[in-house]
DRENMARVO-217201 format. One record per residue (C-alpha): residue in three letters; x, y, z. Coordinates in steps of 0.05 Angstrom, whole numbers, padded with zeros to 5 digits, always signed. Each point is the difference from the previous one (the first is absolute). Layout:
! DRENMARVO-217201
AlaXYZ;...
***
This chain:
! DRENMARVO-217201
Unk+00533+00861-02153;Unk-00038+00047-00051;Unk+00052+00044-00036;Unk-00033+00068-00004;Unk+00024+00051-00063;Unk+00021+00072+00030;Unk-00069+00038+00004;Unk-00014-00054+00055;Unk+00067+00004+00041;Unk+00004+00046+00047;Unk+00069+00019+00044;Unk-00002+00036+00067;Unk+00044+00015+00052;Unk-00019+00004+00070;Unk+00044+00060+00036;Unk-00005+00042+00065;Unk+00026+00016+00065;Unk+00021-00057+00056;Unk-00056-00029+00029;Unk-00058+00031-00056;Unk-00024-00066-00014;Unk+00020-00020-00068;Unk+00030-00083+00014;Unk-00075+00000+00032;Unk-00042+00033-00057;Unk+00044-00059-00051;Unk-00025-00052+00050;Unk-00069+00020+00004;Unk-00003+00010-00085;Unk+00023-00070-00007;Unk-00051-00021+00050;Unk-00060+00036-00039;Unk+00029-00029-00074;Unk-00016-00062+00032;Unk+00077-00014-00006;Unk+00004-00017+00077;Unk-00050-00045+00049;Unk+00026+00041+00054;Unk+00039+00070+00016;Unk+00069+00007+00031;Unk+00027+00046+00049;Unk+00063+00031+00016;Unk-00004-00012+00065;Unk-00012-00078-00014;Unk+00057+00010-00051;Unk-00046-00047-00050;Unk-00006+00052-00059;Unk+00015-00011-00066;Unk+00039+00065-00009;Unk+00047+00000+00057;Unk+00027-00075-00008;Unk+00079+00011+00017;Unk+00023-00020+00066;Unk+00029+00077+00006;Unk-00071+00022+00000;Unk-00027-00039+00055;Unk+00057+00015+00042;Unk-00019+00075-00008;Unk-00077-00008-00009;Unk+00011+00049-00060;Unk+00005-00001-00074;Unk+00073-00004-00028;Unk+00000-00015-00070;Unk-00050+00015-00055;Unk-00044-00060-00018;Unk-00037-00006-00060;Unk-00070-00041-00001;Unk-00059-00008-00046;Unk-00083-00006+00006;Unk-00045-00017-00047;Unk-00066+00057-00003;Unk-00056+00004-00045;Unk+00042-00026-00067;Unk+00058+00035+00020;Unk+00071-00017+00035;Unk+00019+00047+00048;Unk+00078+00000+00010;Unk+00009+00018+00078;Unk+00072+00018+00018;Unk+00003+00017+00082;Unk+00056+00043+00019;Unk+00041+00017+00068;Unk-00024+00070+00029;Unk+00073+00025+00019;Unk+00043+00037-00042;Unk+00052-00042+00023;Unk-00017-00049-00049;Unk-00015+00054-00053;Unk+00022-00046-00048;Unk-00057-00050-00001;Unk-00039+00057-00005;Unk+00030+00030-00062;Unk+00000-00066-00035;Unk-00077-00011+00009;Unk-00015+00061-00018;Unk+00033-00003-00067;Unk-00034-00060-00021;Unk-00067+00027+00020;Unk-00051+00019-00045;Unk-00043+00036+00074;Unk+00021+00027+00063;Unk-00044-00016+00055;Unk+00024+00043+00058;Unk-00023-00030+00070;Unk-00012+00059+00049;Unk-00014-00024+00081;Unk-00052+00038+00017;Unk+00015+00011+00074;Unk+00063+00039-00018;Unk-00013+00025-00076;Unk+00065+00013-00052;Unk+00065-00019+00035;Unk+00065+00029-00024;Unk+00010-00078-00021;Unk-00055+00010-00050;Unk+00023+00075-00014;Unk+00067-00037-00019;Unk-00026-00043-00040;Unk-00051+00044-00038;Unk+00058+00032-00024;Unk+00022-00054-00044;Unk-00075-00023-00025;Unk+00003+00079-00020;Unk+00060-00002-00040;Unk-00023-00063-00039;Unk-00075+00029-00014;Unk-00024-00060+00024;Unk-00089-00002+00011;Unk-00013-00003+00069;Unk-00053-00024+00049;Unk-00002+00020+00063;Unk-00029-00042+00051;Unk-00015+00023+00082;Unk+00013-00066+00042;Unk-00025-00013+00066;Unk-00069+00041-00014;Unk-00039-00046+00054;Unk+00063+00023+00055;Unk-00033+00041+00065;Unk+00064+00045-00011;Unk-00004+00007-00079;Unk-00024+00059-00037;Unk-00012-00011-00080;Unk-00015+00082-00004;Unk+00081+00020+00039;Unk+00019-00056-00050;Unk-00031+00037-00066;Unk+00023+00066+00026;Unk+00072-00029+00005;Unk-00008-00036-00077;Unk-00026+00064-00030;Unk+00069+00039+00035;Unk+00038-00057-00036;Unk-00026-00001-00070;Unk-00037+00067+00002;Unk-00077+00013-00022;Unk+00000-00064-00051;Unk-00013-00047+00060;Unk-00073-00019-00005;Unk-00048-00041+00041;Unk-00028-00059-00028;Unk-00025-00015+00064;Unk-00005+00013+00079;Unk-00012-00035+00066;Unk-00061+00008+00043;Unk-00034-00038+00055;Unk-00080-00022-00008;Unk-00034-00021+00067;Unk+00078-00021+00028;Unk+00020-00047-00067;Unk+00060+00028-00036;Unk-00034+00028-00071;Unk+00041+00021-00064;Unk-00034+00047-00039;Unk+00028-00001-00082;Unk-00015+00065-00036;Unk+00025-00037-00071;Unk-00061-00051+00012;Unk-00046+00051+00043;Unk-00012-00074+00052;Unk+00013-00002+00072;Unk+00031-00070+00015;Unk-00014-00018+00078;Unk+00055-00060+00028;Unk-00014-00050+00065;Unk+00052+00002+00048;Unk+00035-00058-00048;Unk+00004+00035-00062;Unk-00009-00035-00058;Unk-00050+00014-00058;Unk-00039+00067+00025;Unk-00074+00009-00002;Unk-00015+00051-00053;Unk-00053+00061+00024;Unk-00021+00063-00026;Unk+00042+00064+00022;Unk-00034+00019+00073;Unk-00036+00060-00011;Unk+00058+00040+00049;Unk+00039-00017-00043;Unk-00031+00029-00076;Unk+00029+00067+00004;Unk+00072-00020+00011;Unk-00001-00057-00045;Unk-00028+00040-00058;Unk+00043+00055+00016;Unk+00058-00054-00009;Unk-00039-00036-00060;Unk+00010+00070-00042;Unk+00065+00013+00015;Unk+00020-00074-00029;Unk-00044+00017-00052;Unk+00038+00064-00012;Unk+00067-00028+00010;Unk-00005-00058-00049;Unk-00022+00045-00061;Unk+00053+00051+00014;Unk+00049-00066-00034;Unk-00033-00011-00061;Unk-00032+00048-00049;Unk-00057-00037-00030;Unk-00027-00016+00081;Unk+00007+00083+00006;Unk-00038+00006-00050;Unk-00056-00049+00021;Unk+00006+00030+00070;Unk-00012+00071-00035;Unk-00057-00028-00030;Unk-00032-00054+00048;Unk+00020+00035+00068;Unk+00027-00065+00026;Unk+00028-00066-00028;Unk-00016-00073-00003;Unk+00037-00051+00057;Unk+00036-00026-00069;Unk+00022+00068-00018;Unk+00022+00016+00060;Unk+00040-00067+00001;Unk+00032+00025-00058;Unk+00019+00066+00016;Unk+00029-00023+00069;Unk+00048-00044-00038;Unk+00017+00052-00048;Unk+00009+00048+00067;Unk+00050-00058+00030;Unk+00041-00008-00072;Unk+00012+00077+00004;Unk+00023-00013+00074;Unk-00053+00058+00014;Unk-00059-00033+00041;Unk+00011-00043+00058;Unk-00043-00037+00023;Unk-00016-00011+00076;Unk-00037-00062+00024;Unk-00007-00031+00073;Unk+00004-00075+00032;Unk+00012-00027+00057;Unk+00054-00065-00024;Unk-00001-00027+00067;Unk-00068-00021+00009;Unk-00015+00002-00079;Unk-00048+00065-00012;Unk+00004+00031-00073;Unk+00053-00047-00024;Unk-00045-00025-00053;Unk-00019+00062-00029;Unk+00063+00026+00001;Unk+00015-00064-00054;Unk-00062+00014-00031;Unk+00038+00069-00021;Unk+00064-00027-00008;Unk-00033-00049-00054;Unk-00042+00044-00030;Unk+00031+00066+00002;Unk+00070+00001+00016;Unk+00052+00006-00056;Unk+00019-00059-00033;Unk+00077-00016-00026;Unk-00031+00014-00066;Unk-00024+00072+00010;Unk+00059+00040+00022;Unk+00039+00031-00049;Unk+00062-00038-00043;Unk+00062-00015+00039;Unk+00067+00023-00025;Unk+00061-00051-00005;Unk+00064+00029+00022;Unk+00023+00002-00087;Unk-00067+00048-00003;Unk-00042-00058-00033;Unk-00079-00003+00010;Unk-00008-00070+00038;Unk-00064-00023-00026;Unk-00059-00023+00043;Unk-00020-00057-00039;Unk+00003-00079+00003;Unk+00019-00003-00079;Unk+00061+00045+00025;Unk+00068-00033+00013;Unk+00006-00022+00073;Unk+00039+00043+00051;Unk-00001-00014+00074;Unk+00025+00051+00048;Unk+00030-00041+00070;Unk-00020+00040+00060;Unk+00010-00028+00057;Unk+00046-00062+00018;Unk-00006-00047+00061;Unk+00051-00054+00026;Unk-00034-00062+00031;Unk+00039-00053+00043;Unk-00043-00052-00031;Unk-00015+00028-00074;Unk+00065+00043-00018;Unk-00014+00059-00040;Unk-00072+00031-00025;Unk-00006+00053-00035;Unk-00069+00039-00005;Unk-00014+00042-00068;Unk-00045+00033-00040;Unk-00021-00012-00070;Unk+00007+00057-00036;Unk-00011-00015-00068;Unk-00023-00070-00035;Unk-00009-00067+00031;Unk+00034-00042+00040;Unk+00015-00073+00005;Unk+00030-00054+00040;Unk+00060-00018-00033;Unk+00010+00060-00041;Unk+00069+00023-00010;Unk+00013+00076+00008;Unk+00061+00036-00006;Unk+00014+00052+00057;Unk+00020+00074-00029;Unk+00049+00005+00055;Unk+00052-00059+00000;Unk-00031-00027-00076;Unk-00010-00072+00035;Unk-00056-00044-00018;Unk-00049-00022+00055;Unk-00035-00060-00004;Unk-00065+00018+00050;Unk-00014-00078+00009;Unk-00059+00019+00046;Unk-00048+00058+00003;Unk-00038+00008+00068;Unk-00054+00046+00031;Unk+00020+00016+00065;Unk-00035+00010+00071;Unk+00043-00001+00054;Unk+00049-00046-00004;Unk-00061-00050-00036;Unk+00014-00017-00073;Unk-00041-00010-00049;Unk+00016-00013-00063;Unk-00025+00025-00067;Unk+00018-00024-00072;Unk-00002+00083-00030;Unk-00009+00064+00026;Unk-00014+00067-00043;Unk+00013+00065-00010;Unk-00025+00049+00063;Unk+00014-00063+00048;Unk+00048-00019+00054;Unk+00037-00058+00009;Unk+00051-00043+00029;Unk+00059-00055-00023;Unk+00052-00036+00037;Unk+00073-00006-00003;Unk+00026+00045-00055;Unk+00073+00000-00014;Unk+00021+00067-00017;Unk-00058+00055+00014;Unk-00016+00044+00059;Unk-00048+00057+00019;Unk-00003+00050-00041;Unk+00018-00042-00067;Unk-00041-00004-00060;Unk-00013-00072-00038;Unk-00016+00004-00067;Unk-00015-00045-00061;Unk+00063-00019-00040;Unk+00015+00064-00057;Unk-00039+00056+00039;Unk+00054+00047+00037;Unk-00048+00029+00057;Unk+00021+00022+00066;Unk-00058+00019+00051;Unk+00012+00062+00040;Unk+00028-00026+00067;Unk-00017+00022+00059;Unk+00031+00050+00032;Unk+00018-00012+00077;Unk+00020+00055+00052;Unk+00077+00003+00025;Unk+00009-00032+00059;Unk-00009+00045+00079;Unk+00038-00042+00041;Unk+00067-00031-00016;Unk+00034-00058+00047;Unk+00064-00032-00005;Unk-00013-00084-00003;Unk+00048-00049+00024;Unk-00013-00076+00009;Unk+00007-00014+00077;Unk+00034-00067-00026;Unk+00060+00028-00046;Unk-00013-00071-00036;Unk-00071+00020-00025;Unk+00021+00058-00023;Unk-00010-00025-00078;Unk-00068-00035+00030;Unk-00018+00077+00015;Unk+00010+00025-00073;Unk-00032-00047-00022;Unk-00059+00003+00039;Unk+00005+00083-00003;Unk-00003-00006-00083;Unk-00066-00043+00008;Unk-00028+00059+00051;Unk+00015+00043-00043;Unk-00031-00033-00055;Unk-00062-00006+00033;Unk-00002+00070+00020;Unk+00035+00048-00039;Unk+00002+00050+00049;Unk+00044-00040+00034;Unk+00070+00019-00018;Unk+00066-00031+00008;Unk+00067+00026-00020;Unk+00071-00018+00017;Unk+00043+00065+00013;Unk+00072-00009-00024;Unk+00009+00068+00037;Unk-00025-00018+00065;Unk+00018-00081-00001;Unk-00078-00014+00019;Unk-00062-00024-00026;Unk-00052+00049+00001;Unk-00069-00008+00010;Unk-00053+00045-00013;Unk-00065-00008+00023;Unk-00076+00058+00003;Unk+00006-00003+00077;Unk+00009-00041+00060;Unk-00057-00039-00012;Unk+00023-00018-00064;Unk+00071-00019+00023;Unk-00033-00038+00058;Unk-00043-00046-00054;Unk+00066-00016-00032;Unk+00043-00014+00048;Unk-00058-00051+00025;Unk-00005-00029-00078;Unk+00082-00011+00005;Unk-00004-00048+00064;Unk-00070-00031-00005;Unk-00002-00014-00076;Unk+00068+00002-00014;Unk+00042-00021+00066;Unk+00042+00056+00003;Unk+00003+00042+00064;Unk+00033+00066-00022;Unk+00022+00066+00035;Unk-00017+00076-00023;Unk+00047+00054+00022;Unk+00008+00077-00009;Unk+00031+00002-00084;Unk+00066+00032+00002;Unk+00000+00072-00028;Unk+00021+00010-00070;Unk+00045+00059+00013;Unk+00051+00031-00051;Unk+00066+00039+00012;Unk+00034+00053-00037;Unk+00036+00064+00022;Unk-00007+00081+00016;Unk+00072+00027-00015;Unk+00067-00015-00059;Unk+00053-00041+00029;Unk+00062-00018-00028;Unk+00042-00076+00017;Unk+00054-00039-00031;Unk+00021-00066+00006;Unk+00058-00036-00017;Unk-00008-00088+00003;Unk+00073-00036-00010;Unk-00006-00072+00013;Unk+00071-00042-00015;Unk-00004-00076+00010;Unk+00059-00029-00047;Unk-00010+00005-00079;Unk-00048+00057-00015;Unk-00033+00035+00043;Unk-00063+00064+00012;Unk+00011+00060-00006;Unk-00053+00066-00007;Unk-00009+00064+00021;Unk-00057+00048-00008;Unk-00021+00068+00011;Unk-00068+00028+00002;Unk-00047+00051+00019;Unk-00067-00018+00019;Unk-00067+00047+00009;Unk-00065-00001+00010;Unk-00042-00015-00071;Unk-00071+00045-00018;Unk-00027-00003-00064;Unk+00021+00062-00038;Unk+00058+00019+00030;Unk+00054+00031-00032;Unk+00067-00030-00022;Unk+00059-00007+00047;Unk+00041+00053-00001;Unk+00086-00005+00004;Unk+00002-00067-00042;Unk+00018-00022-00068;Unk-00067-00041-00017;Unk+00023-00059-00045;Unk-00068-00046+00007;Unk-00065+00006+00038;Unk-00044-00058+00012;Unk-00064+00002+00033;Unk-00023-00067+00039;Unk-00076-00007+00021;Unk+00009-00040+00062;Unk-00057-00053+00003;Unk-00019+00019+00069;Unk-00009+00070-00023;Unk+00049+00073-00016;Unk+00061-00008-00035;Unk+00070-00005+00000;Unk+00039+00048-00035;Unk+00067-00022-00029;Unk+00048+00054-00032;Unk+00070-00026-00035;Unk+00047+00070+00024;Unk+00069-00041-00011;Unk+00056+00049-00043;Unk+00060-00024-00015;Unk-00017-00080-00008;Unk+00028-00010+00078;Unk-00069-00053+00003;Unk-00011-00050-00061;Unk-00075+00008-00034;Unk-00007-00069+00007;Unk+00000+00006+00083;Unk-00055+00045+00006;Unk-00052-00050-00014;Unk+00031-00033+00050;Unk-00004+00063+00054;Unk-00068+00012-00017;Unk-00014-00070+00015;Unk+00029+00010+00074;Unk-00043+00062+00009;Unk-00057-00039-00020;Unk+00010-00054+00047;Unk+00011+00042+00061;Unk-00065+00038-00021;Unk-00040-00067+00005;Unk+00023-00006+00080;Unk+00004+00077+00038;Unk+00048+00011+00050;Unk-00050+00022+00041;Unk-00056-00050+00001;Unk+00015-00036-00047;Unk-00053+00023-00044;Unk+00003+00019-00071;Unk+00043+00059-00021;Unk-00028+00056-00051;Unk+00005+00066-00036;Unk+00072+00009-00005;Unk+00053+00011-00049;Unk+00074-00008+00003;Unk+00059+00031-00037;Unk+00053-00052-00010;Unk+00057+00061-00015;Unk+00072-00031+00013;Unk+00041-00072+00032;Unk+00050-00042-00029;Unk+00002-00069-00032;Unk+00062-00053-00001;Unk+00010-00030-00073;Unk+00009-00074+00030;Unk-00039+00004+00069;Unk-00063+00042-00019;Unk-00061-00035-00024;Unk-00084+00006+00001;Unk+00002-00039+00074;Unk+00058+00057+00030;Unk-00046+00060-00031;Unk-00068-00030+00027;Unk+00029-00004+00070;Unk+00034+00068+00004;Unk-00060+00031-00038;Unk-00042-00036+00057;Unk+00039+00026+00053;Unk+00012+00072-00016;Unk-00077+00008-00012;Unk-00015-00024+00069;Unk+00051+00050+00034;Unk-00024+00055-00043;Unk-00075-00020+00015;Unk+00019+00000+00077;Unk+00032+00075-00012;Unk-00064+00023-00032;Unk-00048+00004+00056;Unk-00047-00059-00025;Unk-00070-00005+00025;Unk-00060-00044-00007;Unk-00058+00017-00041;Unk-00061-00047+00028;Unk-00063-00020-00041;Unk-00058+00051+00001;Unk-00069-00022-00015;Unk-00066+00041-00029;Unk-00051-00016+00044;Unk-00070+00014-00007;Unk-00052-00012+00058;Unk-00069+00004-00007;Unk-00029+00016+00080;Unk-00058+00023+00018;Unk-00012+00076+00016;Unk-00004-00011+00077;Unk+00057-00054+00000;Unk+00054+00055-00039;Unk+00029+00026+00062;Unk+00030-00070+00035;Unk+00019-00023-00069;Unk+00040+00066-00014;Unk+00034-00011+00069;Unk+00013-00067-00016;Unk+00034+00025-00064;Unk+00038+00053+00018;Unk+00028-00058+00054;Unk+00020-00031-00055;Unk+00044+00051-00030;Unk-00054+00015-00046;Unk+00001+00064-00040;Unk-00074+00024-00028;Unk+00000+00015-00071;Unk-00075+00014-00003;Unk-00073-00008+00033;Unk-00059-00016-00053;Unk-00069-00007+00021;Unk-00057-00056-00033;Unk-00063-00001+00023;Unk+00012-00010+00088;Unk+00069-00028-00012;Unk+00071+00037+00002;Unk+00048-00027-00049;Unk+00073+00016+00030;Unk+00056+00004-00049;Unk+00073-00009+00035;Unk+00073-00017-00009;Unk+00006-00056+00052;Unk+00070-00042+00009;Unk-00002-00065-00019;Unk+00028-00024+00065;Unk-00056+00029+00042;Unk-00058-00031-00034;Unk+00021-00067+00030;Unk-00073-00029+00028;Unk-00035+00061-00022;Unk-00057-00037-00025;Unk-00018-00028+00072;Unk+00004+00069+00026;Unk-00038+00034-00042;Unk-00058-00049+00003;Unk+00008+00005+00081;Unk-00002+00077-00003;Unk-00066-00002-00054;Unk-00034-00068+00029;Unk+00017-00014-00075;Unk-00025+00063-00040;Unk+00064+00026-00024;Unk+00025-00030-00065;Unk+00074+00016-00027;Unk+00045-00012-00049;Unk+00077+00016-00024;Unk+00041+00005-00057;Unk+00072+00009-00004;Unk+00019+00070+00008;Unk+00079+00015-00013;Unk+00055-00010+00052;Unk+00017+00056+00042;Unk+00054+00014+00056;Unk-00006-00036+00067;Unk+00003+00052+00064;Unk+00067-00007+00031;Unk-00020-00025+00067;Unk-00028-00063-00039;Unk+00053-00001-00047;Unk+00050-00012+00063;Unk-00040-00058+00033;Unk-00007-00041-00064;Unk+00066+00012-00012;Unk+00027-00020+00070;Unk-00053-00066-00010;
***
């Protein structure tokens, strides 16, 4: 195929709501390049996009799927993307590697909180932005609720380039940019172009100016000609729209209808001709703070974005050329691991059809097959260049599980399978918890756990289980105690002998010294699961060897690893080891570890322990006439409110929540807001569990 340099590549990302249209806008696009005889459907699970077996099963988009077309002497990179936040991931990914955000609105139902959710992350990466109404030639759709909704979005910098009318019952698209009507059969297809009806002048002049005025507010020289002209030229205006879209301060709004192919073409016609290029926005920044340069004389740096396992082809792994050229066969070194990669085979990908290409520039996107040692998020690199791309950066996961194999046998098939999930999609997480003896899974919803647990046993034959996660509670105490214990063990020859006295209480950063006891040593221990143990040597008159407190400590230590009372972690204590006795054949480290175990326990029994449970920071984002069931919810959930923010008609609830009630609060949330609340949580600190509680998980 034609290799085009990076004024003639252009990178968009189709994102939007559930159900807005965007797998069948890529269809129809392909269709008008000419790059398809005929257009798929979702329902007749024959598109190009949605090729996994997952995604005919659900009739929905799961992963993001990147695609190309071929328009007017330029290549249009296409990447489709799942509508559900669930799979937020995919989204993030595309969007990174995009050079223009086309935002697919459904007209019959305007912005959904999916595409509210997702406009927050085009925001934060300034990305240019289209936005396009879907659905225009619906009964039930209504392009001006759908502007209205854009403009309370992105604020006054949305802009018309063009609205929907009817003419004598045919579905008409009037474009303000070109001041044409374009009039589509009931097929679709190439439009017949007419003057503006003469109903119609006022309002599309009206729109026409504001353009106008809205492109030379982004670039001084078209103010200027504006000033002095009145208006500008279609060219001009070109240009000052783009400059408008690289400031992230004009967005522009166009309408189709994807499903029976009405403005598709035009909208390419912009993309091509008007939309940002990889070449025009500004310099990206490596992670050392170098300026990766934008040119094909440049060394070459690929940035992996996205990773898919096939049964059939193994490993590919989709990335973007960010500086230089590529080649098949070139060896690159990745930043990460410093391991050559030989990429034996470059493709272009549609679907899950290959083609392959023999180089690929800078500003284009790509695919290889079967590298060794690199996944998402890595950077590859020519040999003596020490670049690192900026990775992506993915959301913690909402909704935790723990995963067993229902055969104990596969349980090393599971990991296995789990590491290659996760290396598709990042957000995907998988940790082993020494604490709680399980593997835990964490997941962006049910959804998202659902589409796992069906890639474990239909691509990789394991049939697994998800259960509640045990809590990771700690223990520690509210009062001093004092214990001793003596061990004397005789069995022929030499034998064990230790005793030990100490005084135990509770631990707070800045507390004063004990009082009473001749301090000899202090030693502070950060405990890796968090607060400390304080150790103080108070022995007078030699009655314990130095050598054996090592040893004691060492006792305390291991008790502190296994509570009495749950056997969760112990913290925030210190101990006064102040008096016992030795034997000068019998004692040794094993007799002192023992009796320094034992006489810890007693004392911790003595001292009124407790359990301090995990407390999160949530943060929910409801809408205003939602608040009050969420707030009942939360309080339900032993929620305590910290704050109440307002943005735009949203409440933003700030609360203290326990870490044991937000077990499946994902599903509920989304039942209580049909799915327009968002949340998330942070670790908070550990704080004391009510007493009632306390009791039952000690009793279970």
């Amino acid at each position: 195929m034609k290799v085009y340099d990076d004024k003639h590549i252009k990178n968009i990302v189709l994102v939007g709501a559930h159900n807005s249209g965007k797998t069948t806008l890529a269809e129809t696009m392909l269709f008008e390049a000419g790059l398809l005889n005929r257009r798929g459907t979702v329902e007749g699970k024959n598109t190009v996009s949605d090729y996994h077996d997952i995604e005919h099963e659900r009739g929905a988009s799961v992963f993001a799927t990147p695609l190309h077309t071929e328009w007017r002497n330029y290549k249009i990179n296409i990447i489709d993307t799942p509508g559900l936040d669930d799979f937020i991931g995919e989204i993030l990914a595309s969007i990174r590697v995009a050079d223009t955000i086309v935002t697919v609105i459904n007209g019959r139902h305007g912005v959904e909180i999916g595409t509210e959710i997702i406009w927050s992350y085009i925001d934060n990466y300034n990305k240019p932005t289209v936005f396009v109404v879907n659905q225009i030639d619906h009964p039930n759709a209504n392009f001006e609720d759908s502007f209205r909704d854009i403009k309370g979005l992105v604020g006054n910098n949305a802009v018309k380039i063009q609205y929907p009318i009817r003419v004598d019952g045919a579905q008409c698209i009037i474009d303000v940019l070109k001041m044409k009507c374009y009039k589509f059969s009931p097929e679709g297809g190439k439009p017949e172009k007419m003057p503006i009806p003469e109903n119609q002048k006022e309002v599309a002049d009206q729109l026409h100016n504001e353009l106008v005025e809205k492109a030379a507010e982004n670039d001084e020289e078209l103010m200027e000609l504006f000033f002095e002209k009145g208006t500008l030229s279609e060219d001009e205006m070109r240009q000052g729209i783009k400059a408008g879209m690289l400031n992230h301060e004009l967005f522009p709004v166009f309408c189709v209808s994807a499903l029976n192919d009405m403005g598709s073409g035009r909208l390419m016609g912009f993309i091509d001709n008007v939309a940002p290029a990889a070449a025009d926005l500004k310099p990206e920044q490596s992670v050392e703070g170098k300026t990766i340069a934008r040119t094909t004389e440049a060394p070459t740096i690929l940035f992996v974005f996205k990773t898919v396992h096939l049964p059939n082809l193994g490993q590919i792994s989709f990335f973007k050329v960010k500086s230089g050229v590529v080649k098949a066969n070139d060896k690159l070194v990745n930043s990460r691991t410093g391991e050559t990669e030989i990429l034996h085979q470059l493709y272009i990908m549609d679907g899950k059809k290959r083609e392959p290409v023999s180089r690929l520039v800078v500003g284009d996107i790509g695919a290889t097959l079967k590298l060794k040692y690199t996944e998402t998020n890595d950077t590859l690199q020519a040999e003596g260049h020490q670049v690192t791309i900026r990775p992506i950066a993915y959301p913690e996961p909402r909704t935790k599980k723990a995963v067993f194999a229902v055969n104990q046998n596969e349980d090393e098939k599971l990991s296995d399978a789990l590491k290659k999930i996760h290396s598709q999609d990042p957000t995907v997480v998988v940790s082993f918890s020494n604490e709680l003896k399980q593997q835990i899974l964490g997941c962006q919803g049910e959804l998202h756990l659902a589409t796992v647990a069906w890639a474990l046993e239909n691509n990789y034959g394991v049939k697994a289980e998800f259960k509640q996660p045990r809590i990771a509670y700690r223990e520690t105490i509210k009062r001093s105690s004092t214990a001793n214990y003596r061990h004397k063990k005789q069995s022929g020859g030499a034998g064990q002998f230790a005793q030990v006295h100490m005084k135990i209480e509770p631990w707070y950063d800045g507390m004063a010294e004990p009082e009473g006891f001749n301090i000899r040593g202090k030693e502070e221990v950060e405990l890796p699961w968090g607060g400390k143990l304080v150790f103080y040597n108070c022995i007078v008159g030699g009655v314990i060897d130095l050598r054996y407190l090592p040893s004691i400590k060492k006792g305390i230590l291991e008790v502190m690893e296994s509570g009495p009372l749950t056997g969760s972690y112990i913290r925030d204590v210190r101990v006064m080891v102040y008096d016992g006795k030795m034997h000068s054949v019998d004692s040794n480290d094993i007799a002192f570890k023992i009796a320094g175990a034992h006489a810890f326990k007693a004392a911790f029994m003595n001292a009124k322990p407790k359990l301090l449970e995990p407390i999160r920071e949530l943060t929910v984002k409801v809408p205003e006439e939602m608040v009050g069931s969420v707030m009942t919810d939360l309080q339900a959930r032993r929620s305590i409110i910290l704050g109440i923010d307002s943005s735009d008609h949203y409440q933003i609830l700030k609360c203290a929540t326990p870490e044991s009630e937000l077990y499946g609060y994902s599903t509920n949330l989304r039942s209580l807001t049909q799915g327009k609340a968002t949340f998330k949580s942070a670790f908070s600190s550990f704080e004391p569990v009510p007493e009632n509680i306390q009791q039952r998980l000690v009793n279970a």
